[in-house]
C-alpha positions in Angstrom: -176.3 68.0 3.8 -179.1 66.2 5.8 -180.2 63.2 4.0 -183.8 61.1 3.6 -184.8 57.6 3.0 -186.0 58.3 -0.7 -189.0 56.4 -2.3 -187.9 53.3 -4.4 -190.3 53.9 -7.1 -188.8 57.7 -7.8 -185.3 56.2 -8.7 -186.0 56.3 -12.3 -185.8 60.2 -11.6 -182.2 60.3 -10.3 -180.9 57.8 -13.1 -182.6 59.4 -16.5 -180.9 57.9 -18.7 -180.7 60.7 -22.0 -182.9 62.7 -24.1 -186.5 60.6 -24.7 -186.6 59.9 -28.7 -189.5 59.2 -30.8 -189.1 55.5 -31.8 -190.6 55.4 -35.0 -191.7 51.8 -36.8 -193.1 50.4 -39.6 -195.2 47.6 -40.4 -198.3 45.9 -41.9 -198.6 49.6 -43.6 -198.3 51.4 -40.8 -196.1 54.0 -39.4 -196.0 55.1 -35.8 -194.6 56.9 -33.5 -193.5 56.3 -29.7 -192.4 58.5 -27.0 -189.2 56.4 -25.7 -187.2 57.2 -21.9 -185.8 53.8 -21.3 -182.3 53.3 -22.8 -179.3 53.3 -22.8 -175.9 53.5 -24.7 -173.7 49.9 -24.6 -171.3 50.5 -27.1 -169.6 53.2 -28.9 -168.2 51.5 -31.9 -170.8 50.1 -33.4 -172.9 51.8 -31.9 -175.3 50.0 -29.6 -178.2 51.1 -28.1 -180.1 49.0 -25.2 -183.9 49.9 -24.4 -187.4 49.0 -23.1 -190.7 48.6 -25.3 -192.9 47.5 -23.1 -195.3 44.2 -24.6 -198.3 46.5 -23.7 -196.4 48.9 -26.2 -198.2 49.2 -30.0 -194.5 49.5 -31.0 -193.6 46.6 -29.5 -194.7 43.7 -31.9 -193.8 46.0 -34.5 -190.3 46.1 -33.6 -189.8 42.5 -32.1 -191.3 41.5 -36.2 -189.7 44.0 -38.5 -186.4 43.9 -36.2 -185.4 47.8 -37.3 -186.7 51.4 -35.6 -185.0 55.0 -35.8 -184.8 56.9 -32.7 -185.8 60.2 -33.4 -184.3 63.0 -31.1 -186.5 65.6 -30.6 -185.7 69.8 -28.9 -187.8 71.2 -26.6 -189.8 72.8 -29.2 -191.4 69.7 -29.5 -192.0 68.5 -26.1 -196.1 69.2 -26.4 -195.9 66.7 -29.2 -193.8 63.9 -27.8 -196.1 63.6 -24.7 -199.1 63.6 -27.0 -197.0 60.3 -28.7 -196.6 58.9 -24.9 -200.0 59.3 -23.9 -201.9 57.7 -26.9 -201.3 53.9 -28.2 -200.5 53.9 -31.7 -203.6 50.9 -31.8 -206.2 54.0 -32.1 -204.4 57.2 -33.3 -202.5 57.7 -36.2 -199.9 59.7 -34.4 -198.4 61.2 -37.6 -201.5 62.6 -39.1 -202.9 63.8 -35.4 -199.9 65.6 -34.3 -198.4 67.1 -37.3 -195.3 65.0 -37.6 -194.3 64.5 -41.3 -193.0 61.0 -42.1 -189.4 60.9 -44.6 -187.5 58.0 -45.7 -185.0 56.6 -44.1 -181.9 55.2 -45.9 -181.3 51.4 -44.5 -184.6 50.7 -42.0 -188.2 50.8 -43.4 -189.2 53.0 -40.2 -189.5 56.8 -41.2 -187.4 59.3 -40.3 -189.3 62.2 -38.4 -188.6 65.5 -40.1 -189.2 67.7 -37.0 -186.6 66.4 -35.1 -183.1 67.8 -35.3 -181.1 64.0 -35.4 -182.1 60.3 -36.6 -180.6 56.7 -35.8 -181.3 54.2 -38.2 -181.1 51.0 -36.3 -181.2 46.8 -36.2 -182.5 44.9 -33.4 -179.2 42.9 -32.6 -180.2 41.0 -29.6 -183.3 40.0 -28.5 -182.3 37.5 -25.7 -183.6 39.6 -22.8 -187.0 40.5 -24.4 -189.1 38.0 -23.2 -188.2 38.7 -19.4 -187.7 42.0 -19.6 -188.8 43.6 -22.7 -185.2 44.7 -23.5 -183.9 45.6 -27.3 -180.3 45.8 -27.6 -180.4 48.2 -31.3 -177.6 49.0 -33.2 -177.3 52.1 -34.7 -176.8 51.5 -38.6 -177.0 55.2 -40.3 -177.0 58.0 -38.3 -178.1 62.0 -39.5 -178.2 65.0 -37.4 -178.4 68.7 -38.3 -175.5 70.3 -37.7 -176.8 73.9 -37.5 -178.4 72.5 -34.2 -175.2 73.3 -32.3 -176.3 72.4 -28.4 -179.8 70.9 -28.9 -182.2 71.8 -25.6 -183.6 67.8 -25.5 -186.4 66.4 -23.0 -185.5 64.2 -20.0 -188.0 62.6 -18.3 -187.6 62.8 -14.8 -191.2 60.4 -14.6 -194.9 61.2 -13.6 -195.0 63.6 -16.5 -192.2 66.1 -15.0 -189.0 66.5 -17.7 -185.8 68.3 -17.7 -184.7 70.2 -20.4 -181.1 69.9 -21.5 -179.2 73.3 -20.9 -175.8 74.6 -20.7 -172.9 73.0 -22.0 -169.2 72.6 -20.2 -166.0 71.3 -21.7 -163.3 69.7 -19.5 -160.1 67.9 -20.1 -160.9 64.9 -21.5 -157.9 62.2 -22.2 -159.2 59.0 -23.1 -158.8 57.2 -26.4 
């Protein structure tokens, strides 16, 4: 297998990190909606979630304020919709009302659940020490909800510059740790 020098800023393409969620917030009587692709899990028990929100973000003072978000996981079947979220700033559009997202109560964060999407993590900034330098939220995840009928959910993964994978077939092997 020949091998080439590969651009440094296509990495992000090799190491997507999981399914981009809508990051949903709350604040000042407003709800939005983000397209998210930067995290990562830390933790499994609790559950802790590290990610970027960039400063440039609308979501971003809204999160580093009200400390609390749900990440929203989103199928396929909603992929035209999430890249309408990541390519218009919450500071002009009203992303609920313009792409037909319907906004429901969540049970422990302020942030709205978003109905279309087939799982929901309620969660609490829990460390904020790396925002500043690098924009980075360590969230846990404080309620969680996911439709069960959605067996093997087909997610988005961006793989950058507007090209995404979609999730696909699942295989089980031995697995031995506790």
């Amino acid at each position: 297998m020949a091998k080439r020098s590969f651009p440094l800023s296509r990495v992000y393409g090799l190491l997507e990190p999981g399914p981009v969620p809508l990051l949903s917030t709350a604040h000042k009587g407003r709800i939005n909606a983000m397209a998210m692709s930067w995290h990562t899990m830390m933790e499994f028990e609790p559950p802790l979630v590290g990610c970027v929100v960039s400063s440039r973000d609308f979501s971003f003072t809204a999160l580093k304020t009200t400390r609390e978000c749900v990440l929203n996981i989103p199928a396929v079947e909603l992929a035209q919709k999430v890249v309408a979220c990541g390519n218009s700033s919450g500071r002009s559009v009203d992303k609920f009302t313009a792409f037909g997202l319907t906004p429901e109560p969540a049970s422990l964060v302020a942030a709205p659940l978003i109905a279309e999407c087939h799982a929901h993590l309620e969660c609490k900034v829990v460390d904020t020490r790396l925002v500043n330098r690098y924009s980075f939220f360590v969230l846990e995840v404080v309620q969680a909800w996911a439709d069960l009928a959605c067996k093997d959910p087909r997610t988005l993964h961006h793989r950058g510059w507007g090209a995404f994978m979609v999730a696909g077939e699942t295989i089980r092997l031995p697995f031995t740790m506790k």
